[in-house]
C-alpha positions in Angstrom: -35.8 -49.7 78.3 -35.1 -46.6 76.4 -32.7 -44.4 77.0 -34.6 -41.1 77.9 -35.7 -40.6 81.6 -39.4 -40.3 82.5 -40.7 -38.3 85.2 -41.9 -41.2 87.4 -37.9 -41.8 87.7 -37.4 -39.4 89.7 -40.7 -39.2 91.8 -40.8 -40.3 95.1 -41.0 -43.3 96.1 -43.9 -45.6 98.1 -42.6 -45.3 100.8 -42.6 -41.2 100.0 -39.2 -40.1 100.5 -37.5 -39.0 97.2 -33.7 -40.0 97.5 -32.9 -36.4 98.6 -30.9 -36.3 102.2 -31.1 -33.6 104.3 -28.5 -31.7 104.8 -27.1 -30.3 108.0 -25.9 -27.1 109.0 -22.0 -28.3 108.9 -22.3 -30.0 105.4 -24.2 -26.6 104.0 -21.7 -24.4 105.1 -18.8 -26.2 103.8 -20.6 -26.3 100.4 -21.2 -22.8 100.1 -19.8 -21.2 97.1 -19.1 -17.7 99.3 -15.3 -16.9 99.4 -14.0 -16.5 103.1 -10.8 -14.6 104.1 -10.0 -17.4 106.6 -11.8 -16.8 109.8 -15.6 -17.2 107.8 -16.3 -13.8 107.8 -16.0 -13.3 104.0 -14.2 -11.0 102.2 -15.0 -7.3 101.0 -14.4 -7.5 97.9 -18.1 -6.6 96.3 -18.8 -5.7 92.4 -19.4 -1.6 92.5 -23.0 -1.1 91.0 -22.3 2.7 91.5 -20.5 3.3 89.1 -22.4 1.3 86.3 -25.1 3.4 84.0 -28.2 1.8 83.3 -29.7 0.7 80.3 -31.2 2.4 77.2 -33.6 1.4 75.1 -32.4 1.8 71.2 -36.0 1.7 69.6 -39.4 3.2 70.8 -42.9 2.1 69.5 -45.7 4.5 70.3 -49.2 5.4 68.6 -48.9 8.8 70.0 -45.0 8.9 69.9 -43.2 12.1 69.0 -40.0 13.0 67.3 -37.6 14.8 70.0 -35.9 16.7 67.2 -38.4 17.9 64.7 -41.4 17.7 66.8 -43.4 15.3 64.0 -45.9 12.4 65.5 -43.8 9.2 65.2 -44.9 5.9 66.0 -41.8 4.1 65.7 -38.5 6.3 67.1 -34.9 5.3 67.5 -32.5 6.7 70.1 -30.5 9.7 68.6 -28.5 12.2 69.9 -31.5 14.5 71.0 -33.3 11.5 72.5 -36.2 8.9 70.8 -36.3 10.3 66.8 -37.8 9.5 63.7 -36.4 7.7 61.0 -36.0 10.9 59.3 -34.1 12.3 62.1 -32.0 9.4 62.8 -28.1 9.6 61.9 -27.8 6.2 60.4 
């Protein structure tokens, strides 16, 4: 028998059951990966998403794009410092 697994290995069997056991409602929460402060109410320390900026694209493709510094029809426009501008405009 080779050495690589094929999917019939891991289907389920005749009799239909896979080799998965359930698991209870004990045995889940004891393998939960949630940190607890000791009496299971969890703790409060949460990741601030307040203070985080969201994304910008560097690079704009457009037929009809525009150059938001000298106003020229760009189709492709990188991010400057007077927003999407053409290569001309762009402070390499």
């Amino acid at each position: 028998m080779s050495e690589d697994a094929s999917l019939t290995d891991f289907a389920a069997g005749d009799d239909g059951e896979s080799g998965d056991e359930p698991v209870s409602d004990g045995e889940a929460a004891d393998e939960s990966d949630g940190a607890t402060d000791g009496d299971g109410t969890g703790t409060d320390e949460t990741t601030a998403t307040d203070d985080v900026e969201p994304a910008e694209t560097t690079f704009a493709w457009s037929p009809d794009g525009v150059c938001e510094a000298c106003g020229v029809g760009a189709e492709r426009r990188w991010r400057g410092e007077a927003g999407l501008v053409c290569g001309e405009c762009k402070e390499w």
